[in-house]
C-alpha positions as CSV (number, residue, x, y, z in Angstrom):
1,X,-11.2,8.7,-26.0
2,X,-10.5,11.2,-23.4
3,X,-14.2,12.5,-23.4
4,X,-15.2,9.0,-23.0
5,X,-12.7,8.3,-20.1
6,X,-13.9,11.2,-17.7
7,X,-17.4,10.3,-18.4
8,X,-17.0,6.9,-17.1
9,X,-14.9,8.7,-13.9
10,X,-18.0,8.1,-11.8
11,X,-18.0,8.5,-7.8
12,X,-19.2,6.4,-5.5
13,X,-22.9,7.1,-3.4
14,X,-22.7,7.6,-0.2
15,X,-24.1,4.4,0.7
16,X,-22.0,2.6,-1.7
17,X,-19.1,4.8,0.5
18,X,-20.1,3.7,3.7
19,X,-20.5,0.3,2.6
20,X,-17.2,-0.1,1.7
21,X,-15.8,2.1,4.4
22,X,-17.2,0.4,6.8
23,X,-16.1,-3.3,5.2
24,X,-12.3,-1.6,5.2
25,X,-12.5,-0.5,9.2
26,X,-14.4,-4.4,9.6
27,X,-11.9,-5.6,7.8
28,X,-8.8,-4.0,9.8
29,X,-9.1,-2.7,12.6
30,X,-6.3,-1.6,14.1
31,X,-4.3,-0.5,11.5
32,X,-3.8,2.8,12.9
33,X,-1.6,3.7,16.0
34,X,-3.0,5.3,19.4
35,X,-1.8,8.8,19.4
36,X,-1.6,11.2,22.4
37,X,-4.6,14.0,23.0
38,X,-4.0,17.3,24.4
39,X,-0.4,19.2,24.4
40,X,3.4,17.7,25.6
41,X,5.3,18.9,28.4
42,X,9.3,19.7,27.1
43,X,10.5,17.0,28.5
44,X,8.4,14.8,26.0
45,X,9.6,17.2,23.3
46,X,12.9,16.2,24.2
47,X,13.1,13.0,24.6
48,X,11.0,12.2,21.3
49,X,7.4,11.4,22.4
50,X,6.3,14.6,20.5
51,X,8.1,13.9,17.4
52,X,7.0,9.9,17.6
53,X,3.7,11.0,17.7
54,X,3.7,13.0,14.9
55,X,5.0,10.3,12.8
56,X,1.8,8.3,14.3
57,X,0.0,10.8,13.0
58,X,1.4,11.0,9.6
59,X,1.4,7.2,9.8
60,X,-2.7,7.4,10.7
61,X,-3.2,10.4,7.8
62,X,-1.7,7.8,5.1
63,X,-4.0,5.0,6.5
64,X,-6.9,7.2,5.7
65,X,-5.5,7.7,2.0
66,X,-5.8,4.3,1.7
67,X,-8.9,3.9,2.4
68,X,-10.1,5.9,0.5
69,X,-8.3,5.0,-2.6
70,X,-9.7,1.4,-1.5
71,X,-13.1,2.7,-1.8
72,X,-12.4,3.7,-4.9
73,X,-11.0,0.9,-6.1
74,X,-13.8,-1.3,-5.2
75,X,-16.1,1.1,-6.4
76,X,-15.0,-0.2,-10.2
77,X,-14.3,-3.3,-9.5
78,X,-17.9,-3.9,-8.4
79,X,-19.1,-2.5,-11.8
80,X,-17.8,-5.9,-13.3
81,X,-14.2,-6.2,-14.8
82,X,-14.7,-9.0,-17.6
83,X,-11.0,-10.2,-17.5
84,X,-11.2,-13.0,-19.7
85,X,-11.8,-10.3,-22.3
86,X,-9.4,-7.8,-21.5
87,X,-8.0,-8.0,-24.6
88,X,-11.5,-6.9,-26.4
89,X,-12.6,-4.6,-24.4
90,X,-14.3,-1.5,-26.0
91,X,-16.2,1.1,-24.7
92,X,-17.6,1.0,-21.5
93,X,-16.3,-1.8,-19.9
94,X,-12.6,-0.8,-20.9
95,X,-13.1,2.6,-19.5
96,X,-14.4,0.7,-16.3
97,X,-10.9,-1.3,-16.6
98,X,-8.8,1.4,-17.0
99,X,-10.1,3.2,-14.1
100,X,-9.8,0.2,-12.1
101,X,-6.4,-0.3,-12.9
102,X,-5.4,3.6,-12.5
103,X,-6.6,3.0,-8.7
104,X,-5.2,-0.2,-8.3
105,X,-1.4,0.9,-9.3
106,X,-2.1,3.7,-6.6
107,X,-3.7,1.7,-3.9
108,X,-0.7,-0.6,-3.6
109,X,1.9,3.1,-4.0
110,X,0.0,3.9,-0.7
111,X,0.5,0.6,1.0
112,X,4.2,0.2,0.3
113,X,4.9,3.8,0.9
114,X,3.5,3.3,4.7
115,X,5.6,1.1,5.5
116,X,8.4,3.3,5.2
117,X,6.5,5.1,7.5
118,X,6.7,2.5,10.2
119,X,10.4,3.4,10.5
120,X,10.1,6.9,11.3
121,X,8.1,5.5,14.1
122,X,10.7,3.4,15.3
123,X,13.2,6.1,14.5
124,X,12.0,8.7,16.9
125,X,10.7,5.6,19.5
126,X,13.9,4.9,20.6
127,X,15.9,7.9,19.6
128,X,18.2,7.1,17.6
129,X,18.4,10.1,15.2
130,X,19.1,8.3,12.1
131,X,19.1,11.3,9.5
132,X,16.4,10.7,6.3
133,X,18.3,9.6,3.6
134,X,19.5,6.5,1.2
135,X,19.5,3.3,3.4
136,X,17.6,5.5,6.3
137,X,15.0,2.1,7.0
138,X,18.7,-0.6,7.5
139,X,20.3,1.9,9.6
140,X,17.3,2.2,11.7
141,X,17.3,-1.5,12.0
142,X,20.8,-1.4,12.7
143,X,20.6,1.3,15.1
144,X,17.5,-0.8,17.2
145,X,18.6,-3.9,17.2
146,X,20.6,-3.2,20.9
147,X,17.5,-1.6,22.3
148,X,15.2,-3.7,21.3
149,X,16.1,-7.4,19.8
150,X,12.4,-8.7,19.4
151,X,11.3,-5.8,16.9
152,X,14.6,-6.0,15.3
153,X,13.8,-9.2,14.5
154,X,10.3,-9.0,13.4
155,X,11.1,-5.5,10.6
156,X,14.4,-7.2,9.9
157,X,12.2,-10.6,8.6
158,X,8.6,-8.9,7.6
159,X,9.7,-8.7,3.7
160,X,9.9,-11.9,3.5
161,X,6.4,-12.6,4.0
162,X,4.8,-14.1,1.0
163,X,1.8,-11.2,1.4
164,X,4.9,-8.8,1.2
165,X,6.6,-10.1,-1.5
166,X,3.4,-10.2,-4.1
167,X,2.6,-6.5,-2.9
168,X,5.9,-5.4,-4.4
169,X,6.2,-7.6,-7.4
170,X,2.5,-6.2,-8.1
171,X,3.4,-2.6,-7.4
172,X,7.0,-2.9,-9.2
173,X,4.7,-4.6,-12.4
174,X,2.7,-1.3,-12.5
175,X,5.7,1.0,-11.8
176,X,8.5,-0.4,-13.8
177,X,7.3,-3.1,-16.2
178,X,4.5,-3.8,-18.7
179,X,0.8,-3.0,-17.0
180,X,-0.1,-6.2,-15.4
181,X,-3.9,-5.9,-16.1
182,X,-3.3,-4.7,-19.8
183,X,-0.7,-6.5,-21.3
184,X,-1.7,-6.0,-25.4
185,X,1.5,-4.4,-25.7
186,X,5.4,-4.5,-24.7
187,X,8.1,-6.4,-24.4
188,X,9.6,-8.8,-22.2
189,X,13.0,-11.1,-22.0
190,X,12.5,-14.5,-21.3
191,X,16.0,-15.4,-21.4
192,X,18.9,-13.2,-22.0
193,X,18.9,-11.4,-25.4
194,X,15.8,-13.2,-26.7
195,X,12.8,-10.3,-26.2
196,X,8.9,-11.4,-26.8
197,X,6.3,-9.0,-27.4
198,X,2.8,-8.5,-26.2
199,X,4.3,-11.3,-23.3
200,X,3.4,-11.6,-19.5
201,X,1.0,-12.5,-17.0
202,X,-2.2,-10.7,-16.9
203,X,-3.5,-10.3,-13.5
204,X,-7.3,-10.9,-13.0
205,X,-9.1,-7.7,-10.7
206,X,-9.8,-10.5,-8.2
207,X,-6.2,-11.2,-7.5
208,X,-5.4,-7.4,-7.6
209,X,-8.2,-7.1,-4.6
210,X,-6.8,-10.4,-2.8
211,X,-3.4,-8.8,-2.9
212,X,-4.4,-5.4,-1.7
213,X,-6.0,-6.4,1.1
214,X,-3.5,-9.3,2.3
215,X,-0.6,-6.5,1.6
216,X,-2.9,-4.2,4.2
217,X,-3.7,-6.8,6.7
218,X,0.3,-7.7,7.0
219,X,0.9,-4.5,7.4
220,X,-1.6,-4.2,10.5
221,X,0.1,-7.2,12.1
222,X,3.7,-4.9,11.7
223,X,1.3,-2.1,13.7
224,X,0.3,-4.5,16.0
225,X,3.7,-6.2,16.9
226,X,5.6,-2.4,17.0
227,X,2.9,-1.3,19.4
228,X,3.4,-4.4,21.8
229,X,7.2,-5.1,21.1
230,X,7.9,-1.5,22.5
């Protein structure tokens, strides 16, 4: 099977690239933060503009991981993901699927994990020198709120967008639980001590795409508001 696997690990051509890189910077954007060119004076060392930046960067450097691992994504999930037979899939076409999923469950790691990101920004913004550590993204939030009550507001509330909250149940599916696009196997526990096995919800590669892409564009909009809330 492994043979089999890495012979179906096929790259995209470049025009196939720039078709969907270009759909991806259509798509969003301004996703990434303006960042200063040229050096900083000490006085912007000190009083955070240097170290703000970076994280801008950093913030910028993830955003190109993404889209990459979205051109990859869509790469497989062009070649045609037959979900209604997921559970018959042989050959081919399940080697297509597993590759598609392996991408997916890393595409929506790299979304999540930029929003933490976002913090850091805000973080070194306003100076608050919040230390990195459990809880770092509520004591930031806690720490802003006096500076800055409108952006308080909008990170404090921003989870509970329903874009959000699907981008995490999705990624915490592929993390912690059963595979949500392969579900032949496992358990789950419908009600307390009764367990079912081979139960769940598949997710169809369409609804893995819509999700992606929604969980991206929301967290453009939390770009967009921290760049004109501060």
């Amino acid at each position: 099977m492994a043979v089999d696997l890495v012979q179906c690990l096929t790259l995209p051509s470049i025009g196939e690239w720039e078709k969907f890189n270009s759909s991806f910077d259509e798509e969003f954007p301004e996703l990434q933060f303006a960042t200063r060119e040229g050096s900083f004076d000490l006085k912007e060392v000190v009083n955070g503009v240097f170290e703000a930046d970076s994280w801008k960067y950093e913030f910028n450097w993830r955003v190109l991981n993404i889209s990459t691992n979205y051109v990859l994504l869509m790469h497989f999930f062009e070649k045609g993901i037959p979900d209604n037979e997921y559970k018959n899939l042989t050959g081919e076409k399940m080697y297509i699927h597993i590759w598609f999923s392996f991408y997916a469950e890393s595409l929506l790691a790299r979304i999540i994990g930029a929003y933490d990101i976002l913090f850091q920004i805000v973080n070194a913004d306003y100076q608050l020198k919040v230390k990195k550590g459990t809880r770092f993204n509520i004591k930031v939030l806690q720490k802003l709120k006096p500076f800055n009550k409108r952006l308080h507001s909008c990170l404090s509330t921003f989870r509970e967008d329903e874009s959000y909250i699907k981008l995490v149940t999705l990624r915490n599916d592929f993390i912690h639980n059963n595979t949500p696009t392969n579900l032949d196997f496992g358990f789950s526990e419908e009600k307390p001590g009764v367990r079912s096995f081979g139960k769940g919800k598949y997710v169809k590669s369409q609804e893995v795409v819509d999700i992606a892409n929604n969980g991206i564009k929301h967290l453009q909009d939390i770009v967009k508001k921290i760049q004109e809330l501060s």
